[in-house]
C-alpha positions in Angstrom: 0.0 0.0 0.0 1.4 3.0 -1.0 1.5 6.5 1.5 -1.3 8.1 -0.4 -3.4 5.3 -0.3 -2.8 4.4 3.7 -3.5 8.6 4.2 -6.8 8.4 2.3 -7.7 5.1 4.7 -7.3 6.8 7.9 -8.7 9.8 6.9 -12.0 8.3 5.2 -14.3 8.8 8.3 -12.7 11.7 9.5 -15.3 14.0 10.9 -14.7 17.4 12.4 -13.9 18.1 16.0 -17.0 20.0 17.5 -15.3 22.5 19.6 -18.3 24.1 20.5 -19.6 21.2 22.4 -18.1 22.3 25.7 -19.3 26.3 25.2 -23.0 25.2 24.3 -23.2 22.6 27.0 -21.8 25.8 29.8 -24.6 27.8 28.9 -27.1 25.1 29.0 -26.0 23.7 32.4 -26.0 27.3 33.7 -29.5 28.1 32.6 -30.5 24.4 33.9 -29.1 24.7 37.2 -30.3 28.5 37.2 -34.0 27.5 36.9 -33.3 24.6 39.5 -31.9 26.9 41.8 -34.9 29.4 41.6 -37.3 26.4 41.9 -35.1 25.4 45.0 -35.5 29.1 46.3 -39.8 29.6 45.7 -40.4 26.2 47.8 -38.1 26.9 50.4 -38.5 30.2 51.2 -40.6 31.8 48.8 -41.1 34.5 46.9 -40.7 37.8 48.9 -44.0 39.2 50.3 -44.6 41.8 47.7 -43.0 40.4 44.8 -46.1 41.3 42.5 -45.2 45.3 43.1 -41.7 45.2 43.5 -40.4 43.0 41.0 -39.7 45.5 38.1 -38.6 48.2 41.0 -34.9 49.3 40.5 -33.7 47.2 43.7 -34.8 44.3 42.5 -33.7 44.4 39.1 -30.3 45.8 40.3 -30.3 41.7 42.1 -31.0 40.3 39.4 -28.3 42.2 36.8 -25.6 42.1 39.3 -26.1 38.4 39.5 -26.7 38.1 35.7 -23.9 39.7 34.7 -20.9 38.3 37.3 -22.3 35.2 35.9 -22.6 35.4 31.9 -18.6 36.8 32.7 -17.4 33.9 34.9 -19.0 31.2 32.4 -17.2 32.7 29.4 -14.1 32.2 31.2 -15.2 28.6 33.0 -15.9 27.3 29.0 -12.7 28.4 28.0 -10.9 27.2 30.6 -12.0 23.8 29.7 -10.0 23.9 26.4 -5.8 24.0 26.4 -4.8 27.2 24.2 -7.0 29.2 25.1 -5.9 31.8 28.0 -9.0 34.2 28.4 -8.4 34.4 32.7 -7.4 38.4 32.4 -11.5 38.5 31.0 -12.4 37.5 34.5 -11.7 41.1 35.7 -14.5 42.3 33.6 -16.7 40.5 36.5 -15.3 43.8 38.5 -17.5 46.1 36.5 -20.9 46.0 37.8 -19.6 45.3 41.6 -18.0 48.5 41.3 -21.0 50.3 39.7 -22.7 49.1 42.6 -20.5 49.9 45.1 -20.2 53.6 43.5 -23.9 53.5 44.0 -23.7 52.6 47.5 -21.3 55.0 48.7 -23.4 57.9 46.9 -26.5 56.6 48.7 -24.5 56.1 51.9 -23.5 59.8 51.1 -26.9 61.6 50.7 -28.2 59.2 54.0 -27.7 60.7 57.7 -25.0 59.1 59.4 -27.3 57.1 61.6 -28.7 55.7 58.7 -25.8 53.9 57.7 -26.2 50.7 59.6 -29.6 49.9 58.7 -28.5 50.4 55.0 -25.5 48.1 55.1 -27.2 45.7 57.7 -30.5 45.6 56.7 -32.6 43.2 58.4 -31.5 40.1 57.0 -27.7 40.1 55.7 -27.1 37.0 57.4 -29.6 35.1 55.7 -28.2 36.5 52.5 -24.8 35.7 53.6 -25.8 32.1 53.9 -28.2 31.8 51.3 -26.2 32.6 48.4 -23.6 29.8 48.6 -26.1 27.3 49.7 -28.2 27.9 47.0 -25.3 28.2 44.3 -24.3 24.2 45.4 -26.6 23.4 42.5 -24.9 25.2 39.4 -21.5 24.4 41.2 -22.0 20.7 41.1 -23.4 21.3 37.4 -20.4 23.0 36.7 -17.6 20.7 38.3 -19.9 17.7 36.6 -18.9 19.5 33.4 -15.5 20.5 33.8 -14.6 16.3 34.7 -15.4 16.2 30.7 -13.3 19.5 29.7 -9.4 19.5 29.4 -9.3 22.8 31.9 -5.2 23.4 32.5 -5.6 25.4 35.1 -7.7 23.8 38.0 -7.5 26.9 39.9 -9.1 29.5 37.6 -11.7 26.9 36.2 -12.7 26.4 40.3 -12.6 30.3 40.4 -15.0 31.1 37.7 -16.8 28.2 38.6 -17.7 29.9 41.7 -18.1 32.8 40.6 -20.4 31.8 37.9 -22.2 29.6 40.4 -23.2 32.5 43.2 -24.2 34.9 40.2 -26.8 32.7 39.4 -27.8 32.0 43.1 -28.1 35.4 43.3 -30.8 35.7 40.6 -32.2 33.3 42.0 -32.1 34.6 45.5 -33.9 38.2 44.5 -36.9 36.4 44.4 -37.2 36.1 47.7 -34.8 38.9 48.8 -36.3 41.4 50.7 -33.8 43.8 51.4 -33.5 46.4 49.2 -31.4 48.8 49.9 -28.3 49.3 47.3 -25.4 49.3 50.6 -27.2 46.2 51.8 -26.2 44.9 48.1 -23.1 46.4 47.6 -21.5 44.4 50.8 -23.2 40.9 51.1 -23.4 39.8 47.9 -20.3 40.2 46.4 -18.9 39.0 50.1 -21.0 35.4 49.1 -19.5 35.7 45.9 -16.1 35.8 46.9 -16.7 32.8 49.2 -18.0 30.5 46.8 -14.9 31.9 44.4 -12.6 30.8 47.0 -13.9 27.2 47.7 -14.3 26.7 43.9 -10.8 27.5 43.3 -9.8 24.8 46.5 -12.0 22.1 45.2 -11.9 21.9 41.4 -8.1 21.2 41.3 -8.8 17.8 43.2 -11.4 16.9 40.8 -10.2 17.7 37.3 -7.0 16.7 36.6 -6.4 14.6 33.8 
């Protein structure tokens, strides 16, 4: 058998590598686990009180967006991570944006409130629950996530664990404004992004003991 022949065998039922396998299957997983999570969240605790009024109030959607968009961030860089060759970490800093839009917010509302005010806008009434709440409830799209990453080829263990959490308490956060009831933008500005970092940190501890390869 000559080379040309033997070539044209072993490339007769070659078929193309789908390399978008691992970015479609991110975003479904995330919007899976996302609607799990907010199931998880209305027969637990329910949906806040006044949700009928209050859902397309400012507060509320400011939740929602910050959660939103840390997430749709982190999973851009999660799917990538997945892949050798391609080094998109530095986008992870883009996640920084709206936490710092609503921290600006906060400190001009902490600003324009009276000094004695101040407490009940960081504290609210229920930043505790919040503080729990968030990475409970982002277990879900973390295990989705870490299911997912066992099939990926993610070089880095740390940054995939990273954006993992991130990605993970984002969407617990959407989730979470349904039942919120806390509204005030310094109540936001300090115990989310506080959850967030936590479920960060124990994503990047984990997911290097569960997806090497």
């Amino acid at each position: 058998m000559q080379t040309d022949d033997l070539i044209s065998l072993m490339t007769a039922s070659h078929q193309k590598v789908d390399t978008g396998g691992l970015r479609r299957a991110t975003w479904l997983a995330a919007l899976a686990a996302l609607a799990v999570t907010a199931g998880l969240v209305l027969v637990t605790l329910g949906a806040r009180h006044d949700f009928a009024s209050a859902w397309m109030t400012l507060p509320v959607l400011a939740k929602a967006a910050l959660g939103a968009s840390v997430a749709v961030v982190a999973l851009g860089v999660f799917q990538s991570s997945l892949r050798p060759g391609l080094k998109r970490g530095h986008l992870l800093w883009l996640a920084a944006v709206p936490l710092a839009l609503v921290v600006g917010w906060a400190l001009a509302t902490l600003a324009q409130a009276p000094a004695g005010q101040w407490s009940a806008l960081v504290f609210g009434r229920y930043w505790l629950a919040c503080l729990i709440a968030v990475p409970l409830y982002a277990i879900c799209p973390f295990v989705a996530l870490l299911v997912l990453a066992r099939r990926g080829a993610p070089v880095d263990g740390r940054l995939t664990g990273f954006s993992a959490g991130i990605a993970s308490a984002g969407l617990a956060t959407v989730a979470y404004s349904l039942h919120c009831p806390d509204d005030a933008v310094p109540f936001l500005a300090s115990w989310y992004p506080l959850a967030m970092a936590a479920v960060a940190g124990f994503g990047a501890l984990v997911f290097p003991r569960f997806v090497r390869w």
